[in-house]
N, C-alpha and C positions, 0 to 999 in steps of 0.2 A: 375103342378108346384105350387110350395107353398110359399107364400108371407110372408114376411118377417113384423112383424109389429114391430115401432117403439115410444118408448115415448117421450115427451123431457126434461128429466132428463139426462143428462150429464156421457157418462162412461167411463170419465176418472177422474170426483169425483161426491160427492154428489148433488150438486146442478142444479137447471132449466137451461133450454133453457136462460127465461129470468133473468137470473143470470149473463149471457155469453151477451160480447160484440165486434163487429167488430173495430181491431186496426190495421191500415194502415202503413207502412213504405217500406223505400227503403234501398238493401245493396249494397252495391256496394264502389267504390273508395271513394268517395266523392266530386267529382268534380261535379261542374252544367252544365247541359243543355245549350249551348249556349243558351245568348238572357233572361233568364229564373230565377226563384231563386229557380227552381227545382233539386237535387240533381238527378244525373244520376245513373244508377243501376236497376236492377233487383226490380220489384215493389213486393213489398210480403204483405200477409194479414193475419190476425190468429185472431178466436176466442176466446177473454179470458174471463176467470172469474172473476166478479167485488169481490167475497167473497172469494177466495182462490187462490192457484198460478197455478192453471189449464192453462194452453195455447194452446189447442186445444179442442174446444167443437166436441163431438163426441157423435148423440142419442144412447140413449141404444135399445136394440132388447129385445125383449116381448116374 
């Protein structure tokens, strides 16, 4: 079996790993969480690029 090696350059644009940053949010209705000032919904998370409009950091393969 043959292993797969990875950089952390980005490919789905040019830029690094450390280019790309973790952005938190919720979709859903919009209603809150009893009790809470959390919005209720489906929690989702995507890594973006601070230098381009990339929205999913994705390494590239070597």
């Amino acid at each position: 079996m043959r292993k797969i090696k990875m950089n952390d350059d980005c490919k789905n644009c040019p830029h690094s790993k450390e280019d790309h940053k973790l952005a938190l949010g919720r979709i859903g209705t919009g209603d809150f969480l009893p009790g809470t000032s959390m919005p209720s919904g489906k929690l989702q998370s995507k890594i973006l690029c601070t230098k381009c409009s990339c929205k999913n950091y994705v390494p590239k393969e070597v």
